[in-house]
C-alpha positions in Angstrom: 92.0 86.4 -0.8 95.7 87.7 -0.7 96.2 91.3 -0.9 100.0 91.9 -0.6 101.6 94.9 0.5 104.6 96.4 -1.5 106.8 97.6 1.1 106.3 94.2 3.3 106.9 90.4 2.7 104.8 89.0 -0.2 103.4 86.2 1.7 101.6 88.1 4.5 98.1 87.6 3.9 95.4 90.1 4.4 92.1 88.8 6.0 90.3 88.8 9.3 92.7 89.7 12.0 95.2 90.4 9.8 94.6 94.2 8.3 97.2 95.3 5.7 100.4 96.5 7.3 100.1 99.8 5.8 97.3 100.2 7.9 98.6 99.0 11.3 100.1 101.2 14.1 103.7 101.6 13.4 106.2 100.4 16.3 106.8 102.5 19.4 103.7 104.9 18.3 100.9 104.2 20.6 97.2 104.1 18.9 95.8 106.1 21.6 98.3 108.9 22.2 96.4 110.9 24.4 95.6 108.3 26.4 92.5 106.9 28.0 90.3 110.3 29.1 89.9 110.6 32.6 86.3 109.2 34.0 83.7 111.3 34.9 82.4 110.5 38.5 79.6 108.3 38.9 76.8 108.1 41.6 78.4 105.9 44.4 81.7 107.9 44.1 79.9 111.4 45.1 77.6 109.5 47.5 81.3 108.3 49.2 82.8 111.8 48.4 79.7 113.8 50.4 79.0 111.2 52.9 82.3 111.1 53.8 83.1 114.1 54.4 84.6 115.1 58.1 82.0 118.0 60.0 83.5 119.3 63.2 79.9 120.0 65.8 79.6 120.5 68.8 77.9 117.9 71.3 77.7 118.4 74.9 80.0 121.4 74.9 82.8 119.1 73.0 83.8 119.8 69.5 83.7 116.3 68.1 84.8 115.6 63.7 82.8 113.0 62.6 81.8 111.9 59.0 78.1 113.3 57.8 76.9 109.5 57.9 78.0 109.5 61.5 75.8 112.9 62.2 73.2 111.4 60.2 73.0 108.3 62.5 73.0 110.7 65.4 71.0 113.0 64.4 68.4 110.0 63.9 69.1 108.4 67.5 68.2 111.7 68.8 64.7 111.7 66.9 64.6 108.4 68.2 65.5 109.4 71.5 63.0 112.3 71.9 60.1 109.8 70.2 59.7 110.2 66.9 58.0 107.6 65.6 59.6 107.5 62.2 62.6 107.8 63.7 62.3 104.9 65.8 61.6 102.7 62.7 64.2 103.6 60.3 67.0 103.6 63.8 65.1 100.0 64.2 65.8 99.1 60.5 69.5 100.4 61.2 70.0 98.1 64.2 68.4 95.6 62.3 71.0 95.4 59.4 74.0 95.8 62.2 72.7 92.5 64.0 73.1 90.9 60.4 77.0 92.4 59.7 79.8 92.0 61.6 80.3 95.6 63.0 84.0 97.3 62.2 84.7 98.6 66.3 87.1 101.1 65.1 84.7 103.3 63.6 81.8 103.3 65.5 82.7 107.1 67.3 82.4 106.9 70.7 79.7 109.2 71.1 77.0 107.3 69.6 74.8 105.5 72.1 75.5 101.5 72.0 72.0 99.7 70.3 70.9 98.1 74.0 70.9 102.0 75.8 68.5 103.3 72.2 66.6 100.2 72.8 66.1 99.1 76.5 63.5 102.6 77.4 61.3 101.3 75.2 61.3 97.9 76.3 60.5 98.9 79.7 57.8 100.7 78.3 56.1 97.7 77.0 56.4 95.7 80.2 
């Protein structure tokens, strides 16, 4: 099948992969001259964005920023702390997964209670 094109060479040949030059974008015009749209945000990038987020609260009379995930953890430890039960097992869960990771140092805040000081009450408790 050879469809030719006046303007253009004769011996272009129109067929798959090949559309009629007519037809194709012309040089230095961009098909998409708007550009690509921007993309809407999807679940993990709000989780990040809210999760994130720096809170300044106050903890044994110190202002302390930490990230909502942080205050999350600590708000769990605390539950923990004080015996609630299903706060014990999801802080157990917690440890659980840290024992399996490689733990970052740098940003575990200082104010969080290290896993042995959660744990070792209520190991004297079983004894």
């Amino acid at each position: 099948m050879s469809n030719y094109d006046d303007n253009d060479n004769k011996n272009y040949e129109v067929g798959f992969a090949k559309p009629p030059k007519s037809t194709q974008f012309k040089k230095g015009k961009s098909g998409n001259p708007n550009g690509r749209p921007k993309a809407s945000k999807n679940l993990a990038t709000i989780y990040d964005a809210v999760f994130n987020a720096l809170e300044t609260v106050t903890i044994n009379g110190e202002k302390i920023k930490a990230t909502r995930k942080e205050l999350i953890i600590l708000r769990i430890c605390s539950a923990a702390i004080n015996g609630d039960m299903r706060a014990i097992r999801e802080f157990v869960k917690m440890a659980e997964k840290m024992d399996n990771c490689e733990p970052d140092l740098m940003h575990i805040p200082a104010f969080l209670p290290s896993r042995s000081e959660v744990i070792k009450p209520f190991e004297e408790q079983e004894r």
